[in-house]
C-alpha positions as MATLAB code, in Angstrom:
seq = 'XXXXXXXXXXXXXXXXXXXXXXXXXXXXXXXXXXXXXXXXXXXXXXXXXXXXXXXXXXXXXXXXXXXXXXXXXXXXXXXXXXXXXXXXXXXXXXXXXXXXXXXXXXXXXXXXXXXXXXXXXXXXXXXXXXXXXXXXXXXXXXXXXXXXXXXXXXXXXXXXXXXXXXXXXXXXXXXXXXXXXXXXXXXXXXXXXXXXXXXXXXXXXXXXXXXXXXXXXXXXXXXXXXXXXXXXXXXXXXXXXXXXXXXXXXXXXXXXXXXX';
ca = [
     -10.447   97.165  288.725;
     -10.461   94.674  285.915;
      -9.285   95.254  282.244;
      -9.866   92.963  279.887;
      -9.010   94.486  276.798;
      -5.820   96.134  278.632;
      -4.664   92.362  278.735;
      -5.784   91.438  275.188;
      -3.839   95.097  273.825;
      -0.559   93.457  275.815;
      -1.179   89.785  274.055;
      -1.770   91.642  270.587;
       1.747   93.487  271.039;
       3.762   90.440  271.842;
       2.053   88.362  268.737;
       3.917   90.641  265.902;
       4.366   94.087  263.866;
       0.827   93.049  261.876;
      -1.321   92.126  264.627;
       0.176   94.328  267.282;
      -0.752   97.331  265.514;
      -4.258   96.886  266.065;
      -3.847   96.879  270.103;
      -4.618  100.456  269.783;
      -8.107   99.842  268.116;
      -9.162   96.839  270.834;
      -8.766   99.265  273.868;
     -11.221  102.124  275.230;
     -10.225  105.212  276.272;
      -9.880  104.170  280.378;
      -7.962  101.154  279.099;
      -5.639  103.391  276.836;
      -4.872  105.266  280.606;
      -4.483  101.884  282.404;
      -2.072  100.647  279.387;
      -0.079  103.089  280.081;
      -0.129  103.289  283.459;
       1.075   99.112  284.147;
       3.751  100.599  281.617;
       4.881  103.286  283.449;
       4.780  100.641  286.692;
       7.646   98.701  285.175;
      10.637   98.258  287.282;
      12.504   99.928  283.572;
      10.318  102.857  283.498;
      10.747  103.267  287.272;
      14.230  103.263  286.791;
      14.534  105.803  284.316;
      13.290  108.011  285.467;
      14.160  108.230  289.529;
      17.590  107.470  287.724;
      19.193  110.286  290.424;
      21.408  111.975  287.644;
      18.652  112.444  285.575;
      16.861  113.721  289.200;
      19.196  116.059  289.555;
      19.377  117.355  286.025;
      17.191  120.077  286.488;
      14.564  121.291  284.035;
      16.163  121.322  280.684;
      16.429  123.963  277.882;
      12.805  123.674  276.521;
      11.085  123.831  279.544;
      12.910  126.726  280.810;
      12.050  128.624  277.809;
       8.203  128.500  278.201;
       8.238  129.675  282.123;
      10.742  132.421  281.108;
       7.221  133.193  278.457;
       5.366  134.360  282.336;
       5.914  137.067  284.919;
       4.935  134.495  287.989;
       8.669  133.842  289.498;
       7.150  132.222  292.376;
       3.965  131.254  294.152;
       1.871  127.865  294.259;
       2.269  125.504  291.497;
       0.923  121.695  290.594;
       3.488  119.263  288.801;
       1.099  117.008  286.605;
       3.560  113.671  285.843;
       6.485  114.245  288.321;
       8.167  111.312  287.977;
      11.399  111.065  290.228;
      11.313  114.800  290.684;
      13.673  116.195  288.486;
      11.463  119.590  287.595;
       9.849  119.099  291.307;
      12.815  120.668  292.458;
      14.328  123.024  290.194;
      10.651  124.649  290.549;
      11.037  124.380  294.147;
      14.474  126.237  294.195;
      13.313  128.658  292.452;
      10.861  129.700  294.742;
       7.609  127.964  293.665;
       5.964  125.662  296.165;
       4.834  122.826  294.516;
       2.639  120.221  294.196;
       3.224  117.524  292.459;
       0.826  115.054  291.011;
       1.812  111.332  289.687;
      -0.490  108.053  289.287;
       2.581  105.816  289.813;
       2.841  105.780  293.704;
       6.228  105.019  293.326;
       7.085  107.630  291.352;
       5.112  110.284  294.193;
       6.990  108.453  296.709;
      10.370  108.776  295.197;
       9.854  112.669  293.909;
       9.094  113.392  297.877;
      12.199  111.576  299.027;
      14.775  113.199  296.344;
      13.236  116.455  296.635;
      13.811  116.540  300.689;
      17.021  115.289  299.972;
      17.912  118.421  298.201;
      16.648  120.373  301.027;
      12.932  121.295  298.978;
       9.747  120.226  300.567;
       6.788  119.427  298.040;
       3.288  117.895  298.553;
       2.762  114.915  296.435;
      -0.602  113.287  295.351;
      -1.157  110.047  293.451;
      -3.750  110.861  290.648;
      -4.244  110.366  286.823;
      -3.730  113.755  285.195;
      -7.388  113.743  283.386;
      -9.197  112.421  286.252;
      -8.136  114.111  289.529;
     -10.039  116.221  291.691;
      -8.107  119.316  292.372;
      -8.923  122.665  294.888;
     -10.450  125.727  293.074;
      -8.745  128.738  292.183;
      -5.880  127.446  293.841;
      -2.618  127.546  291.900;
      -0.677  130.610  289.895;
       0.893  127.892  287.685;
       0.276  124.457  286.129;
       3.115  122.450  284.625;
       2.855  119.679  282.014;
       5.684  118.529  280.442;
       7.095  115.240  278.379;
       4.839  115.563  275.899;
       1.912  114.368  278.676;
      -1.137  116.640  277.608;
      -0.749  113.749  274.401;
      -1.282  110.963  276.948;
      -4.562  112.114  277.069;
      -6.848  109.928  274.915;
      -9.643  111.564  272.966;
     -10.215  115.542  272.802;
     -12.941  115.709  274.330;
     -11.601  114.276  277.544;
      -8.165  116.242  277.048;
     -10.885  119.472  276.924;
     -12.567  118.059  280.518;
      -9.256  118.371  281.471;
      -8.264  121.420  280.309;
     -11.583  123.021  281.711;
     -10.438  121.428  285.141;
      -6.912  122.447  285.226;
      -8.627  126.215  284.643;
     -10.931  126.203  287.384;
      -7.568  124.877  290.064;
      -6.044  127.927  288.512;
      -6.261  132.002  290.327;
      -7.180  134.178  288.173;
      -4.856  134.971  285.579;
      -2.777  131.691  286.452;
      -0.500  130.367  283.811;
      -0.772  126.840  282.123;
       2.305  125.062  280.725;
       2.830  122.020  278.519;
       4.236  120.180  276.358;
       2.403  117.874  273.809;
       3.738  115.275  270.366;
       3.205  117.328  266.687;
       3.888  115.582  263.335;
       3.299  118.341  260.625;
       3.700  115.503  258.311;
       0.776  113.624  258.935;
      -1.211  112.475  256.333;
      -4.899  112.188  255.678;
      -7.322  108.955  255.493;
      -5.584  106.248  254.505;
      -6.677  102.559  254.197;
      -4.523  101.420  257.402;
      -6.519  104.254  259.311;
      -9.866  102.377  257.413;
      -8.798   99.162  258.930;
      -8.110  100.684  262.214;
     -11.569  102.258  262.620;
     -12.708   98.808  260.959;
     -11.011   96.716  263.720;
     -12.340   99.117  266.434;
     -15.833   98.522  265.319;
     -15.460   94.539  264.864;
     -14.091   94.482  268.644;
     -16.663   97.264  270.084;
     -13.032   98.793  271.046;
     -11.949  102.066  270.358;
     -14.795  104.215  268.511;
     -13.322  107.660  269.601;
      -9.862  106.565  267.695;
      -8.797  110.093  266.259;
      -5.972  110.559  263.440;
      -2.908  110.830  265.159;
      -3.346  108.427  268.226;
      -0.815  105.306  268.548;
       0.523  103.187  270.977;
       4.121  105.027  271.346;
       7.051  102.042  270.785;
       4.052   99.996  272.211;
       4.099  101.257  275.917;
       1.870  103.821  276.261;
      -0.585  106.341  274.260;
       0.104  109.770  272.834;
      -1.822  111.427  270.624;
       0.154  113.489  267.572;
      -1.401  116.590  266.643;
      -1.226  118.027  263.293;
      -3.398  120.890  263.273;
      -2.787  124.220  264.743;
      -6.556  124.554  264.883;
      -7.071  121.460  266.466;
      -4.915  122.501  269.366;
      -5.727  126.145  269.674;
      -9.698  124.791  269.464;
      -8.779  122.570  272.256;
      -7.414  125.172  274.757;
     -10.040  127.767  273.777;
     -12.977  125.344  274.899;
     -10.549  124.541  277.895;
     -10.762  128.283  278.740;
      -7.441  129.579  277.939;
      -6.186  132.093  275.292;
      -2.746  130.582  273.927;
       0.005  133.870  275.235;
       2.638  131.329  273.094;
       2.726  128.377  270.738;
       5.472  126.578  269.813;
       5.261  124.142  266.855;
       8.333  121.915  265.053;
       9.133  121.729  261.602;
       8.301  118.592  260.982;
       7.913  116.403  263.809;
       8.786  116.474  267.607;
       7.668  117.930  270.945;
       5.448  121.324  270.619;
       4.851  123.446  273.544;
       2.669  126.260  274.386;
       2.331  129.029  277.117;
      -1.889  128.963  277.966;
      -3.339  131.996  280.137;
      -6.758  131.857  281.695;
      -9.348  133.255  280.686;
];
């Protein structure tokens, strides 16, 4: 598939700090994915993270405090953004059998490889978190870390995905993630005029929201700075929130979702 304005965001970033800012505001929502994704595809970012000592890390200090928030010790669970593995199999040590979910091939590829190497066997899939199909009432747990559910552009589409991820869930089943807060955000400003401004100039982003940015110019996240907003998003998504997590100022939030 072509994209256009996925090309002029890239040109825009290279030209300087004044006209690079407004890549953001030139690119749709699917381009904001594909963006990303071509990021993500870079021989650096590929790197990183099947880096094997970070692969054999394990699941780090933050993420094991939200499952440690659930009674499921085991059971089927789907790995949204695996990467090289690295929570792939700590979860599968632990007794989960997993499926994991990436839409860098590469990344699925490598996550299957490591993971066997350390004696765990885990299904992988190549699919973009808000856009894959996944079986009903299937898993006990879903698992979202690195910030992703802010990689999601727009809220309406993070909700489709929200509702999705809830319907792949068993009854009861547990959702986990991680997403980017800034309690310091500020309200409308005129750089957020002349964002919306260049958006509608370049018939480019119209659903900008308050908080979205390219992320050191490599991929999207959205920054939430409203409690509401988020706990609106996962009620409409059809979860009740069993644990919220929010920083000081700014940093990585997480939250413990249960469906409804």
């Amino acid at each position: 598939m072509v994209y256009p304005r996925v090309w002029l965001g890239r040109l825009l970033v290279r030209l300087g700090d004044m006209v690079k800012a407004s890549a953001l505001m030139v690119m749709k929502k699917d381009d904001l994915v594909e963006f990303s994704r071509r990021s993500y595809s870079d021989r650096k970012f590929l790197g990183y993270w099947t880096d094997p000592q970070r692969v054999n890390s394990g699941i780090n200090d933050e993420e094991r405090a939200l499952l440690e928030k659930i009674p499921v010790r085991g059971g089927r669970l789907l790995l949204l953004g695996v990467g090289g593995g690295r929570e792939a199999i700590s979860l599968g040590k632990m007794g989960f059998k997993v499926t994991a979910v990436d839409f860098i091939p590469e990344m699925v590829k490598s996550a299957v490889f490591n993971a066997a190497q350390c004696g765990v066997s885990i299904e992988g899939l190549v699919g973009e978190v808000s856009r894959i199909k996944l079986p009903a009432s299937t898993f006990d747990v879903v698992w979202l870390m690195a910030a992703m559910y802010s990689s999601i552009p727009t809220s309406k589409r993070r909700i489709n995905t929200l509702q999705n991820i809830s319907k792949s869930l068993r009854p009861g089943g547990y959702f986990l993630l991680q997403f980017m807060w800034n309690n310091g955000a500020r309200g409308a400003t005129r750089a957020e005029r002349l964002k919306k401004m260049i958006a509608l100039l370049t018939a480019g982003n119209m659903t900008y929201e308050k908080g979205d940015l390219l992320w050191r110019y490599e991929e999207f996240i959205h920054f939430f700075s409203s409690e509401d907003e988020l706990r609106g998003e996962f009620a409409a998504g059809g979860f009740q929130v069993e644990f919220l997590h929010l920083p000081a100022k700014s940093g990585m939030g997480g939250a413990v979702l249960k469906k409804l």
